[in-house]
C-alpha positions as CSV (number, residue, x, y, z in Angstrom):
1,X,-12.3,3.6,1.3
2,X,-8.8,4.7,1.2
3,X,-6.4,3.4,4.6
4,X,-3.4,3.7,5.7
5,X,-1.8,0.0,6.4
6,X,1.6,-1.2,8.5
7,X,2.3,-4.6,7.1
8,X,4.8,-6.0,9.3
9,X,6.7,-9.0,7.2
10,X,10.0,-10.0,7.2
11,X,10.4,-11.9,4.1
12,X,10.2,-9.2,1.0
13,X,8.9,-11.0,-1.8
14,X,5.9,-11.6,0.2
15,X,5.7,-8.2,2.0
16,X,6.4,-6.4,-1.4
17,X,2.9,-8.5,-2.6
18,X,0.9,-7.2,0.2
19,X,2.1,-4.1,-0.8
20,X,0.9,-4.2,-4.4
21,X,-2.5,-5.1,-3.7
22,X,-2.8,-2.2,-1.1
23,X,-1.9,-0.2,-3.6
24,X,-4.2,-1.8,-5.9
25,X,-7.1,-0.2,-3.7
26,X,-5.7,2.7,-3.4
27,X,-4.4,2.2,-0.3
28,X,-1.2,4.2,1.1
29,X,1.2,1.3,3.3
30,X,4.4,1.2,5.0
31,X,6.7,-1.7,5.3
32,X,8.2,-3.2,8.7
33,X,10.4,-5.8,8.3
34,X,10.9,-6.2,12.3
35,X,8.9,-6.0,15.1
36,X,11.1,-3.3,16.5
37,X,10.7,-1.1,13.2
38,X,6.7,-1.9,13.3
39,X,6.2,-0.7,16.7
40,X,8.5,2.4,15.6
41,X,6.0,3.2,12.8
42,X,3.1,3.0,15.1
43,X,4.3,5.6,17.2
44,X,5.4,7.5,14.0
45,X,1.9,7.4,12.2
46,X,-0.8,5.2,13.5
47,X,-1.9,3.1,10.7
48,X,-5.7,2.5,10.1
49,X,-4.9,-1.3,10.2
50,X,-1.9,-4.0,11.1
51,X,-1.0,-6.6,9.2
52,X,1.1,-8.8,11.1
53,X,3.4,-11.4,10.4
54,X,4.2,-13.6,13.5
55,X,7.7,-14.9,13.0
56,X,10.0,-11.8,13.1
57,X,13.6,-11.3,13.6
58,X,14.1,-9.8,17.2
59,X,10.7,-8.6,19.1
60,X,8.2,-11.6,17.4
61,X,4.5,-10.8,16.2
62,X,3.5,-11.7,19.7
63,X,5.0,-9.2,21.2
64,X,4.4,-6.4,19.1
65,X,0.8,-7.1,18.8
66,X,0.8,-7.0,22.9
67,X,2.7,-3.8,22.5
68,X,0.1,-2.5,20.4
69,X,-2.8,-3.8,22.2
70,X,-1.3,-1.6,25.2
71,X,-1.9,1.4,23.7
72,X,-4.4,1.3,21.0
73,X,-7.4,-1.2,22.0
74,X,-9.3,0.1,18.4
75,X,-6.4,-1.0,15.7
76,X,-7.1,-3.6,14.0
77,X,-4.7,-6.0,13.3
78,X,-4.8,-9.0,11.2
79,X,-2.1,-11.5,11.8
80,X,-0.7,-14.1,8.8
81,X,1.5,-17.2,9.8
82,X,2.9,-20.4,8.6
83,X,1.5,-21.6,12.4
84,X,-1.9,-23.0,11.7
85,X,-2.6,-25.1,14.4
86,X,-5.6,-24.1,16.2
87,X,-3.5,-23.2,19.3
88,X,-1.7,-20.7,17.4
89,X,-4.7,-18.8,16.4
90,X,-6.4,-19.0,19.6
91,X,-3.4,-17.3,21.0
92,X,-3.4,-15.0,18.5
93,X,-6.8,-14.1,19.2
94,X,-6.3,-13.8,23.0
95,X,-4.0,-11.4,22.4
96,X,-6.1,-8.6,20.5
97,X,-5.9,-9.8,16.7
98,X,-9.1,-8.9,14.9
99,X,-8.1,-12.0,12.8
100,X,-5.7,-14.5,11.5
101,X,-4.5,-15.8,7.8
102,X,-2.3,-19.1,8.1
103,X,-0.1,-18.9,5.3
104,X,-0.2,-19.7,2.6
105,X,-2.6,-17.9,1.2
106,X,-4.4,-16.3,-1.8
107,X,-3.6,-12.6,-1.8
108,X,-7.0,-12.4,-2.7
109,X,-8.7,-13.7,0.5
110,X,-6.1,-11.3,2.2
111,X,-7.9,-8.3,0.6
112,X,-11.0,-9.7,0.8
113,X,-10.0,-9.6,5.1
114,X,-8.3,-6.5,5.0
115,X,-11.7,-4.7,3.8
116,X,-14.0,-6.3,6.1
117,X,-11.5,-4.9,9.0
118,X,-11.8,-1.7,7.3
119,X,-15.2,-1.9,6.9
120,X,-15.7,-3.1,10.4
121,X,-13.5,0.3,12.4
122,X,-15.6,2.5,10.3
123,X,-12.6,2.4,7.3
124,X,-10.2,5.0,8.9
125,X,-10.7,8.2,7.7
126,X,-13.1,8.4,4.8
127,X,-12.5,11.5,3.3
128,X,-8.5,10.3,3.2
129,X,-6.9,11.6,0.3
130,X,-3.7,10.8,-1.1
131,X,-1.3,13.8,-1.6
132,X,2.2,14.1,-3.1
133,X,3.5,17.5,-3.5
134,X,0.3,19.4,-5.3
135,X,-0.7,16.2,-7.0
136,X,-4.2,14.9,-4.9
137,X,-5.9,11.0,-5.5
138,X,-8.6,10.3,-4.1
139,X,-9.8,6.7,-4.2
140,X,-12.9,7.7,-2.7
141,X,-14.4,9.9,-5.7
142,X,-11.7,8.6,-8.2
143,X,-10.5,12.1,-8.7
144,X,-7.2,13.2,-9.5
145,X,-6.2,16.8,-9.4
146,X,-2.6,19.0,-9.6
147,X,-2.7,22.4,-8.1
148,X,-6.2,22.3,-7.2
149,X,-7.1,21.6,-11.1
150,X,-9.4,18.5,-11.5
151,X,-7.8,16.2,-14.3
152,X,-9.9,13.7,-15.8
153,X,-8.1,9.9,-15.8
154,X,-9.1,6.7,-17.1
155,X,-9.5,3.4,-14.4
156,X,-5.8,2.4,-15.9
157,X,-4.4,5.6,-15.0
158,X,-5.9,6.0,-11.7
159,X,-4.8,2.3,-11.1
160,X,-1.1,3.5,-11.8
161,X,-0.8,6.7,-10.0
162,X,-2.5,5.1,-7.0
163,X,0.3,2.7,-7.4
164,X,2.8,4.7,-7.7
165,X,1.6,7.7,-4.6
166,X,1.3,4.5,-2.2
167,X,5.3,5.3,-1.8
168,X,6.2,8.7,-3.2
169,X,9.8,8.5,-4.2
170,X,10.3,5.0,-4.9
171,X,11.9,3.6,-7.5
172,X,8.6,1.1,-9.1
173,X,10.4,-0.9,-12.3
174,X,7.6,-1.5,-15.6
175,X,6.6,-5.1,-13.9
176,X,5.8,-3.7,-10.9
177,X,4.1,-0.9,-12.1
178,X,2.5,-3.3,-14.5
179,X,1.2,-5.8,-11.4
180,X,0.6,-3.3,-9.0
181,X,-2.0,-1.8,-11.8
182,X,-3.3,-4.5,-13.1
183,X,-2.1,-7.8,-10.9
184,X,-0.4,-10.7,-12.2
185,X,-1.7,-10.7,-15.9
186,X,0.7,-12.2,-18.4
187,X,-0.8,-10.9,-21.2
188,X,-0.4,-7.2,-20.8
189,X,3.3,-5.9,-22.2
190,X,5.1,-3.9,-20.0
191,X,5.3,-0.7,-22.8
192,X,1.8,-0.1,-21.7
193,X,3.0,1.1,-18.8
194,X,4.8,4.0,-21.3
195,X,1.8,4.4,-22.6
196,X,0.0,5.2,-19.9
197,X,2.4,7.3,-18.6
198,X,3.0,9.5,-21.8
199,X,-1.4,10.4,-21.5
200,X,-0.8,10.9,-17.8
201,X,2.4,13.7,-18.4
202,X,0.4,15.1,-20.7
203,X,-2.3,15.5,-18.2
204,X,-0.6,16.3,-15.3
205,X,2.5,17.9,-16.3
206,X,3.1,21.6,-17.1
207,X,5.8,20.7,-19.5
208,X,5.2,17.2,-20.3
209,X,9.1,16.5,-21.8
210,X,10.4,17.9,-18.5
211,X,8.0,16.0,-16.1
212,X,8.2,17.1,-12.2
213,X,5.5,14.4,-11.2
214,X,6.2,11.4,-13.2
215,X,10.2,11.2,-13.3
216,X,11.6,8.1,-15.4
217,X,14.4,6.6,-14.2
218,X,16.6,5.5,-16.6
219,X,17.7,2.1,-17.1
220,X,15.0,1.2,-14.1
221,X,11.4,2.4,-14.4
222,X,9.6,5.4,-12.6
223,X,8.8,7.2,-9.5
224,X,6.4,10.0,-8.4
225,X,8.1,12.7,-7.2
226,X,6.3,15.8,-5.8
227,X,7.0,18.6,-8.4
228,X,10.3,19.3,-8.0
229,X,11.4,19.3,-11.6
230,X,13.2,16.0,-12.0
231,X,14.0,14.8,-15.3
């Protein structure tokens, strides 16, 4: 199942993780690195699901998650912390969190969570498909398709466009392309990443030397852009 998730962090490195394993599942997500930016985002696009860091800069995790709770009893939200004293989590819980996660923690278990939320509100929308432009993912069927054209992709390939359409128009670098695809494996070089990406121009692209989709960045890495022809 494919959700949209607000992960509300303040620290980047760590937020930036989350992030990379959403996109792993072929999640889309959007980063808050405040509670006043989170609660801005809510009202912007309700996510399917919360993940809420407690000690924020400004309006803390406490608040927002009351703020939230105030208008949207059915989001779930999972709160992480370095607090993880029982008091802390039964507070936590009192305010509305479907669950807590002291920190640290294995990214791992964090998924493992963040499905069984999913799993539990009916997994947001199931027919959610990812869409960038006329380029279409969806996680669901494992389909890709460009201009309503179905175009057949290996798991590798799926793994880094899925990476890649979590945030259209960012900047990804070969590493984080690289983790985000495949996690933290040492033993993969970053030139597959090229690779993959040469086989997925091909694919996707009308004019695979002038891509519109899958724009390299030079000096940096790549982005997906949504077919407005840059080189």
């Amino acid at each position: 199942m494919c959700a949209h998730v607000l992960v509300v962090e303040d620290e980047p490195r760590q937020a930036e993780l989350i992030g990379r394993y959403l996109a792993r599942e072929g999640h889309s997500f959007v980063l808050a690195g405040d509670g006043r930016t989170a609660l801005d985002q809510v009202r912007t696009r309700l996510p399917d699901l919360v993940v809420l860091d407690l000690m924020l800069p400004g309006v803390d995790g406490w608040d927002v998650c009351r703020a939230v709770r105030a208008d949207h009893q059915d989001l779930p939200v999972l709160m992480i912390s370095a607090r993880a004293a029982a008091d802390d989590k039964l507070l936590g819980f009192d305010l509305g969190a479907d669950d807590y996660l002291a920190k640290p923690y294995d990214p791992r278990e964090l998924m493992a969570r963040v499905r069984v939320l999913l799993r539990r509100a009916g997994g947001g929308p199931v027919s959610r498909v990812l869409r960038v432009g006329e380029l279409e993912l969806d996680p669901m069927r494992h389909e890709v398709r460009v201009r309503g054209r179905s175009v057949p992709c290996t798991p590798a390939e799926f793994r880094i466009l899925a990476t890649l359409a979590a945030q259209p128009g960012r900047v990804f670098s070969r590493a984080q392309v690289l983790e985000g695809a495949y996690g933290l494996d040492g033993f993969i070089s970053e030139r597959t990443v090229d690779v993959h990406v040469r086989n997925l121009r091909r694919k996707l692209e009308e004019d695979p030397a002038a891509p519109a989709y899958l724009v390299t960045v030079y000096g940096v890495g790549y982005k997906l852009s949504d077919g407005g022809g840059e080189a």
